[in-house]
C-alpha positions in Angstrom: 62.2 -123.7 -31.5 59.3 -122.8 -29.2 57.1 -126.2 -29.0 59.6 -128.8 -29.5 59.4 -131.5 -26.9 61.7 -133.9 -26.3 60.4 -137.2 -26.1 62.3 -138.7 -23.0 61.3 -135.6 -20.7 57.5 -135.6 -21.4 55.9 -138.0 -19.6 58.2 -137.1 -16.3 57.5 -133.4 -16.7 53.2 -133.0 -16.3 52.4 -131.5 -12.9 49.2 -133.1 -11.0 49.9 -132.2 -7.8 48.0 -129.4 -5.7 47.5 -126.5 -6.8 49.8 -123.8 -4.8 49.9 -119.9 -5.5 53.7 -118.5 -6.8 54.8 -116.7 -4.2 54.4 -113.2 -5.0 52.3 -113.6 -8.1 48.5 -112.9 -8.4 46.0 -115.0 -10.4 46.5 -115.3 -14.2 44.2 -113.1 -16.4 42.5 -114.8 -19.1 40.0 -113.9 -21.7 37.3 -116.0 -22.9 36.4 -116.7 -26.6 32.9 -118.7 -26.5 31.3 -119.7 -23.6 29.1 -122.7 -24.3 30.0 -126.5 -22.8 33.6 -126.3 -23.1 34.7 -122.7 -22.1 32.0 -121.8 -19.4 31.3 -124.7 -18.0 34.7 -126.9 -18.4 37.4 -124.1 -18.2 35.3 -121.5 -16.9 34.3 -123.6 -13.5 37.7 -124.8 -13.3 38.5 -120.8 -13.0 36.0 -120.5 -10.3 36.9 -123.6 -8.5 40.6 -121.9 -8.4 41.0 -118.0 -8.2 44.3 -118.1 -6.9 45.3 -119.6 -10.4 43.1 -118.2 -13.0 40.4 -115.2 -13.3 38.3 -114.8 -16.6 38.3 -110.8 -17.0 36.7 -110.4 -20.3 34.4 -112.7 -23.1 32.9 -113.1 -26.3 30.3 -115.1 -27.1 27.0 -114.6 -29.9 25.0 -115.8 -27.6 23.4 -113.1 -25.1 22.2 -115.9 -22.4 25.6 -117.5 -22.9 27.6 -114.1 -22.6 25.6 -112.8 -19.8 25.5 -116.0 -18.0 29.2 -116.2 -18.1 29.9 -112.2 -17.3 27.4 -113.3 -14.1 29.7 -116.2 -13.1 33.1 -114.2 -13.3 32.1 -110.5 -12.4 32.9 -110.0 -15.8 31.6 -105.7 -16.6 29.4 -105.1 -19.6 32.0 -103.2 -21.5 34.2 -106.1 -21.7 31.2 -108.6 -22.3 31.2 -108.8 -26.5 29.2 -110.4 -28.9 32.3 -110.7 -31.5 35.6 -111.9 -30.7 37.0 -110.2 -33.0 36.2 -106.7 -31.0 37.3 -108.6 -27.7 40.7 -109.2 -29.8 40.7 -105.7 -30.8 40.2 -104.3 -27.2 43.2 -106.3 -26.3 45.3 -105.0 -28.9 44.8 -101.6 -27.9 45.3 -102.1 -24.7 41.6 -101.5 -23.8 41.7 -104.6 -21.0 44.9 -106.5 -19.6 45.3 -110.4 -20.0 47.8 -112.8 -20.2 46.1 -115.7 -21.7 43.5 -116.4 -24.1 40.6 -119.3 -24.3 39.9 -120.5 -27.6 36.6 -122.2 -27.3 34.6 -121.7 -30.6 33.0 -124.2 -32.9 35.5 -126.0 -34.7 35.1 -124.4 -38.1 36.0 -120.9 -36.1 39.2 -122.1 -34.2 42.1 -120.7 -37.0 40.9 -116.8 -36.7 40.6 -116.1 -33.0 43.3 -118.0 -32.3 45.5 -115.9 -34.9 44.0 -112.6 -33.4 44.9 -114.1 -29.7 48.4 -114.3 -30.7 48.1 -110.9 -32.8 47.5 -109.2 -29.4 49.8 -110.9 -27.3 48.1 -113.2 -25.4 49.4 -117.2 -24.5 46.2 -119.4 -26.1 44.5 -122.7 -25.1 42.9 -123.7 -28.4 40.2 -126.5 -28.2 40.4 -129.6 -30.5 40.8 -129.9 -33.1 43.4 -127.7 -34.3 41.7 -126.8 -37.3 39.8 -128.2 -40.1 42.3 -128.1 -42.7 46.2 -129.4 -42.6 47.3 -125.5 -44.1 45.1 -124.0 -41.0 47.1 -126.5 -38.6 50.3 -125.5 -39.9 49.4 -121.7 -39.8 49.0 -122.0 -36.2 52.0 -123.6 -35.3 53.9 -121.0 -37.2 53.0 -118.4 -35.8 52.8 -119.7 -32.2 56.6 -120.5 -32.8 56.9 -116.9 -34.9 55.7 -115.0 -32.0 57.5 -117.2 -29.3 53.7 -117.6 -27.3 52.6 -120.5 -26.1 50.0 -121.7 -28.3 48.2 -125.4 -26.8 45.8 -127.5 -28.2 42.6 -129.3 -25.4 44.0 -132.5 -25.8 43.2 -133.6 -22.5 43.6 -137.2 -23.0 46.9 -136.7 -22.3 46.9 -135.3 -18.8 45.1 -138.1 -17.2 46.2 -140.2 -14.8 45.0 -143.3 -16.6 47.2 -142.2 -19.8 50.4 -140.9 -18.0 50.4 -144.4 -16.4 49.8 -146.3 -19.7 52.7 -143.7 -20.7 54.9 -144.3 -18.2 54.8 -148.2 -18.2 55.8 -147.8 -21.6 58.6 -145.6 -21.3 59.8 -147.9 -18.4 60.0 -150.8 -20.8 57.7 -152.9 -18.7 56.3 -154.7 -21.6 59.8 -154.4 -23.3 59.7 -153.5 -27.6 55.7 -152.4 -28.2 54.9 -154.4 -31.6 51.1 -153.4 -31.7 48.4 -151.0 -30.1 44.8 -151.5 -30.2 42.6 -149.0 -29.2 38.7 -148.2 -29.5 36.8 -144.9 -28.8 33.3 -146.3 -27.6 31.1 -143.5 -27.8 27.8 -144.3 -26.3 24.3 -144.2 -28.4 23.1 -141.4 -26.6 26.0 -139.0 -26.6 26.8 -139.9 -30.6 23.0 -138.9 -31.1 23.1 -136.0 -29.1 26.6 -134.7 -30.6 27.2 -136.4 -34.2 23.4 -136.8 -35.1 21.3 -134.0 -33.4 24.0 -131.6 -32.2 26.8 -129.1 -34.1 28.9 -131.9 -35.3 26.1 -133.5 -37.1 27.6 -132.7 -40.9 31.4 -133.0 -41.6 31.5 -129.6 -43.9 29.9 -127.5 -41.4 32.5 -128.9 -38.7 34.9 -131.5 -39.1 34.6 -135.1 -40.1 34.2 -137.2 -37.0 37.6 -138.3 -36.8 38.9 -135.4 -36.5 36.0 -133.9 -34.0 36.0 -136.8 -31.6 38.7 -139.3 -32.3 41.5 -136.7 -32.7 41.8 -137.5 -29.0 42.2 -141.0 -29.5 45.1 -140.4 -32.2 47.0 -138.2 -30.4 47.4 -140.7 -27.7 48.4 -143.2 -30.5 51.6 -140.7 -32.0 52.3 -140.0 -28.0 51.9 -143.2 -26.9 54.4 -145.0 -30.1 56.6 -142.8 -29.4 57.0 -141.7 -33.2 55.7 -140.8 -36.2 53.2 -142.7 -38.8 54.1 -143.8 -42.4 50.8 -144.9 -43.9 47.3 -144.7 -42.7 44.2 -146.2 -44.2 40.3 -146.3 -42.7 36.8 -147.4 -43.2 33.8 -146.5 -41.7 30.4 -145.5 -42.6 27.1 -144.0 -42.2 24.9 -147.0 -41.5 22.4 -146.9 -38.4 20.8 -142.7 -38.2 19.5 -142.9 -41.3 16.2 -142.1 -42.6 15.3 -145.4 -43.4 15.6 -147.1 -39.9 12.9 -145.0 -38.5 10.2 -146.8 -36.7 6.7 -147.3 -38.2 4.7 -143.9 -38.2 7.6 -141.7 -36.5 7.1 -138.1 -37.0 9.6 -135.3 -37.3 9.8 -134.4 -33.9 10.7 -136.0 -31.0 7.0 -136.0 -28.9 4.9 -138.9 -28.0 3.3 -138.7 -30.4 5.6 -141.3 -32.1 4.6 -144.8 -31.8 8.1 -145.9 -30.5 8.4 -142.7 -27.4 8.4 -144.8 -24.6 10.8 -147.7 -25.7 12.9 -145.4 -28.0 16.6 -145.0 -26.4 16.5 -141.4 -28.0 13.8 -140.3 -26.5 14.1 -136.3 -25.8 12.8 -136.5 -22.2 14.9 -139.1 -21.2 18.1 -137.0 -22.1 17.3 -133.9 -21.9 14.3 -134.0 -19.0 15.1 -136.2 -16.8 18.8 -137.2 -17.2 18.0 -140.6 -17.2 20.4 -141.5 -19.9 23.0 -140.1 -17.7 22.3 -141.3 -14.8 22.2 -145.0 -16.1 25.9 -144.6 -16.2 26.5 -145.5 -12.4 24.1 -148.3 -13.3 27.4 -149.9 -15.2 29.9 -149.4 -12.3 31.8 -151.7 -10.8 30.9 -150.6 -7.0 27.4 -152.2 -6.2 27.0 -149.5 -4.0 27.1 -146.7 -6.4 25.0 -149.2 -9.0 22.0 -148.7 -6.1 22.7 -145.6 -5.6 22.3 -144.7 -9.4 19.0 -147.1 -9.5 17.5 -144.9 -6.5 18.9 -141.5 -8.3 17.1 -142.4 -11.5 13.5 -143.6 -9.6 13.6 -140.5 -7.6 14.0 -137.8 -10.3 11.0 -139.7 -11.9 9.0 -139.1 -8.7 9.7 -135.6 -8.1 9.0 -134.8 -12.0 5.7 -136.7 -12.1 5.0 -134.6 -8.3 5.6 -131.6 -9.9 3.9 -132.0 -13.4 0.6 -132.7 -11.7 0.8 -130.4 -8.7 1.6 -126.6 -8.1 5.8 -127.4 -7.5 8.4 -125.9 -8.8 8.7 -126.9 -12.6 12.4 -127.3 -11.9 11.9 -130.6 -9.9 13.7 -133.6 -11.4 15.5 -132.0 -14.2 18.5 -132.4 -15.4 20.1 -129.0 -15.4 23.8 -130.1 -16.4 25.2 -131.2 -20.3 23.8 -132.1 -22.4 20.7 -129.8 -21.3 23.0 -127.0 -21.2 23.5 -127.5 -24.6 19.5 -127.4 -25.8 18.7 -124.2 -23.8 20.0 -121.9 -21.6 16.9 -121.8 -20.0 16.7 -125.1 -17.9 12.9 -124.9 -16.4 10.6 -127.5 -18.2 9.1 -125.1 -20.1 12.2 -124.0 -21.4 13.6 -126.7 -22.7 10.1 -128.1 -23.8 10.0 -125.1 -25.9 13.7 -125.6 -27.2 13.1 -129.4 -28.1 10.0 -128.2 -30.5 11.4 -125.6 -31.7 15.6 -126.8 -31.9 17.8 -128.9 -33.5 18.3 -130.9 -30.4 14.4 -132.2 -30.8 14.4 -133.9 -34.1 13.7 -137.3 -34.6 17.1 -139.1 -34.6 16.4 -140.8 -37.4 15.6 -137.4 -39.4 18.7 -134.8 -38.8 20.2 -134.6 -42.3 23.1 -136.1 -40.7 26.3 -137.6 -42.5 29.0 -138.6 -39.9 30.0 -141.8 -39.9 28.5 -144.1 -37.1 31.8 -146.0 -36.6 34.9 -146.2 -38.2 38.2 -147.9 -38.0 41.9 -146.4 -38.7 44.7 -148.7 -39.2 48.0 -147.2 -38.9 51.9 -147.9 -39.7 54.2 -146.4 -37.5 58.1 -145.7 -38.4 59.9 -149.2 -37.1 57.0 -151.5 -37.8 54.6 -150.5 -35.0 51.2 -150.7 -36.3 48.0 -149.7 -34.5 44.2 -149.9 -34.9 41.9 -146.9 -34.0 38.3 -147.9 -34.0 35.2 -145.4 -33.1 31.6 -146.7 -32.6 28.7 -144.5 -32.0 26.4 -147.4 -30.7 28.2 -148.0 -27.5 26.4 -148.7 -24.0 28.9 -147.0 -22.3 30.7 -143.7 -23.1 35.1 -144.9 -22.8 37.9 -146.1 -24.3 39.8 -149.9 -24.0 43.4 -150.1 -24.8 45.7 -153.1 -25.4 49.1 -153.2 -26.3 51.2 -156.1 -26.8 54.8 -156.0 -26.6 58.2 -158.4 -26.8 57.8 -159.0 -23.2 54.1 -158.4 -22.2 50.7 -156.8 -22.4 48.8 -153.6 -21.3 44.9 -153.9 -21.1 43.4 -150.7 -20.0 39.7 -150.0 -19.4 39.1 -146.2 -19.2 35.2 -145.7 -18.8 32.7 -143.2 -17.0 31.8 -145.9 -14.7 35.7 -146.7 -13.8 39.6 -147.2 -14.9 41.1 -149.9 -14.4 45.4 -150.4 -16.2 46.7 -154.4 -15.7 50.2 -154.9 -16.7 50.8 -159.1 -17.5 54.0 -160.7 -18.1 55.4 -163.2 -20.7 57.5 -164.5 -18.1 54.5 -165.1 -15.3 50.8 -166.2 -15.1 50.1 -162.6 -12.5 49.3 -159.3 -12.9 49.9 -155.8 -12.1 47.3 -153.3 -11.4 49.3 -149.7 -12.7 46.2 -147.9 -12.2 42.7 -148.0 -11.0 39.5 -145.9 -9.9 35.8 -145.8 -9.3 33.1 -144.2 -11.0 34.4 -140.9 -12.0 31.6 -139.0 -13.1 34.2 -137.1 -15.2 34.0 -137.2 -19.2 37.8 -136.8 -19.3 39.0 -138.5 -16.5 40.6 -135.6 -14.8 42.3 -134.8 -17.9 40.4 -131.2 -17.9 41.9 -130.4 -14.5 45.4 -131.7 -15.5 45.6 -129.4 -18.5 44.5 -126.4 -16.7 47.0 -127.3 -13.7 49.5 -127.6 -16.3 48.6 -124.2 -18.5 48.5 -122.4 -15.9 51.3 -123.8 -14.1 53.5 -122.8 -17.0 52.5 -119.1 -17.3 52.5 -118.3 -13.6 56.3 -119.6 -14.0 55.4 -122.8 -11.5 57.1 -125.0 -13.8 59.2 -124.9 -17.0 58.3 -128.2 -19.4 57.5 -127.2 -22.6 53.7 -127.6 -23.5 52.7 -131.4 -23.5 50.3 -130.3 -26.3 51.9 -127.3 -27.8 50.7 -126.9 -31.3 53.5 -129.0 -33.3 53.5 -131.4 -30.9 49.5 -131.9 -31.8 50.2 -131.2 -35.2 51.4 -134.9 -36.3 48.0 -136.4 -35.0 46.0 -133.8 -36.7 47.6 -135.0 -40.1 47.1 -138.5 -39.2 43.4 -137.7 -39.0 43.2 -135.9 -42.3 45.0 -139.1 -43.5 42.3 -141.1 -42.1 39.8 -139.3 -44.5 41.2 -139.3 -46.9 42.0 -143.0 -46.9 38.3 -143.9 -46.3 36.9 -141.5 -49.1 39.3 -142.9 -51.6 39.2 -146.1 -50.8 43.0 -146.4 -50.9 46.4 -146.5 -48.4 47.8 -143.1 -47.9 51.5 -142.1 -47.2 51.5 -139.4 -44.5 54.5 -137.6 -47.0 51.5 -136.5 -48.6 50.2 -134.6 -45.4 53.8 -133.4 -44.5 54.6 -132.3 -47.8 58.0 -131.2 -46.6 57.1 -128.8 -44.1 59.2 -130.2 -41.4 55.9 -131.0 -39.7 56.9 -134.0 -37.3 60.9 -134.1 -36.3 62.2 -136.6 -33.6 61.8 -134.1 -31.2 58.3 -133.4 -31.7 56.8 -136.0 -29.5 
């Protein structure tokens, strides 16, 4: 059946190479279904960056600065520039524009419908995580990817990096001989959790998805792929307990403006984020390299230079600011004044402690595997730094693994010996995923251009399993009780041994 995987091929089977044209064969064509963070500037650069691989031809996004700024990057025509996917789908059905693939880049609450309508017409999909926000949705997909024999794969780009294929491959090698248990945490740093999960699109579980499905369905997925099978019984806790209304300093307004007592100290602040990148930037302040640690200092100092030259002087309004994410997501106009404007008028300029928010500020998800594995997931959104740790302990030794903004870093030890084995390590990436954005495009488009033949790493049923795990999770904290993942399943056939 079209996404089954078998377990002993996958982690051989992911292609990270360079990038080489087929011989004969000319870019693939791809439409574009929302072009905010994700699909313009994740998958969308990634098309620029390789036009012997991929071309965007059409796209569909509400958003006229969004769509026009993405037709701009790509050449894309006005007629095939919509403000509805479904009329992009519709075009494509009748043949009005010719693709191969489509990108599924919507919020998460609009991921089932295009992706249905992507399929309808004919086209392979990459669907952005997660799958969808209800276990019937997830399974809907997966049926009729497999109905219509189209490749149908889910963003989780976890998978694909370097850091995790080594982590993979050590443990399919047996190097740390039977795994007994996993613990893994999802440190998501105070300022991207109050940007994202607080202030941003994610901020309320009905109007996306509970936050361990939006952010730690990653960090799951790696769990099922990593244990190599699936999980029995799942039960979390987590809570709501630091943005809240009541930890608001003295006299704090609304907005987020100096007018608030706190502005200048506040690790929140609006300006800091948004203006200057600061926040950002403070990331190489955390690597490893002392080198790049000055070099981040000297970054930071300058850009507060050139903005203080150019708010006092007749300069360009554009010196010193931060014109990348999370900017991108406040306004697509990035001049001062522009995002000033956003900030008083947006979501993004509230007064963390005032966003009607509801997502949990850390959780924890404790899992049973089949054969005794258990595993802890934990997510924090207080973090100083954005990453993810990793141990695993097994009969005959232990893998730590750091996998951090600011550097990666995979030990191997041994129960027979005091030393240890460095599988993996790197500097300051500067890369949210790792590389795992580029290894999931090589590998999509890889696979359509006929470069290789795996099956999908992260075709739909083989994300499927870790989607139920994470409507297990939810379940298990709002109930207060264990939960058998039979209860997910519900006889669908929705994890097989050759799912993984």
């Amino acid at each position: 059946m079209t996404g089954d995987i078998p377990f002993d091929k996958v982690p051989h089977s992911i292609h990270y190479g360079p990038m080489r044209n087929v011989a004969g064969q000319g870019p693939l064509r791809a439409v574009l279904m929302g072009a905010g963070n994700r699909g313009r500037e994740v998958y969308g650069a990634w098309a620029l960056a390789h036009p012997d691989r991929l071309r965007i031809v059409a796209v569909a996004d509400p958003d006229p600065a969004r769509r026009t700024a993405a037709a701009r990057d790509h050449g894309i025509p006005d007629s095939l520039a919509f403000a509805d996917w479904r009329e992009l789908a519709a075009a494509g059905k009748r043949g009005a524009l010719e693709a191969e693939a489509c990108l599924v880049c919507t919020q998460d609450g609009m991921h089932v419908a295009p992706a249905l309508a992507a399929l309808d017409a004919g086209w392979k999909v990459l669907l952005e995580k997660p799958m969808a926000t209800t276990p019937e949705d997830c399974l809907s997909l997966v049926k009729a990817s497999e109905d219509s024999g189209l490749q149908l794969r889910v963003c989780h780009v976890v998978r694909y990096t370097p850091f995790f294929r080594a982590v993979k491959e050590a443990l399919d090698s047996g190097a740390i001989g039977m795994p007994i248990h996993i613990s893994h945490s999802e440190n998501v740093s105070f300022w991207h959790f109050g940007h994202s999960y607080v202030r941003g699109a994610w901020s309320r579980s009905a109007e996306s998805t509970p936050v361990v499905l939006a952010k730690t369905c990653h960090d799951l997925d790696i769990l099922y792929w990593l244990s190599g099978r699936p999980a029995e019984l799942v039960s979390s806790f987590g809570s709501l307990s630091y943005y809240r209304p009541e930890n608001a300093p003295a006299g704090a307004p609304g907005r987020c403006s100096p007018a608030c007592p706190a502005w200048k100290d506040c690790p929140w602040n609006v300006d800091a984020l948004y203006g200057s990148g600061e926040r950002i930037l403070a990331t190489g302040r955390r690597a490893d390299n002392p080198f790049v640690r000055a070099a981040a200092g000297a970054a930071i100092a300058g850009r507060r230079a050139l903005r203080g030259f150019a708010s006092v002087l007749p300069a360009p309004r554009r010196l010193g600011e931060w014109r990348s994410w999370p900017a991108t997501a406040v306004s697509s106009d990035l001049s001062r004044e522009g995002k000033e404007r956003a900030l008083a008028e947006g979501r993004y300029g509230r007064c963390i402690y005032a966003c009607g928010n509801d997502q949990c500020d850390h959780q924890v998800v404790s899992i049973g595997f089949e054969g005794g594995l258990t595993a802890t997931m934990t997510m924090e959104g207080l973090s100083n730094l954005d990453g993810r740790y990793i141990r695993i302990d097994g009969s005959e030794g232990t893998l730590e693994g750091r996998f951090t903004y600011a550097g990666e870093r995979l030990e191997l030890w041994s129960h027979r010996g005091t030393r240890k084995r460095v599988l993996h390590s790197s500097g300051l990436t500067g890369d949210a995923h790792g590389g795992g954005d580029q290894g999931l495009m090589a590998s999509f488009t890889d696979s359509l251009l006929g470069r290789a033949e795996e099956e999908p790493l992260t075709s739909a049923r083989a994300s499927l399993e870790s989607h139920l795990m994470g409507f297990a999770a939810e379940r298990a904290r709002l109930e207060g009780r264990v939960v058998a993942m039979g209860e997910l399943r519900g006889g669908a056939g929705a994890a097989r041994a050759t799912d993984r």
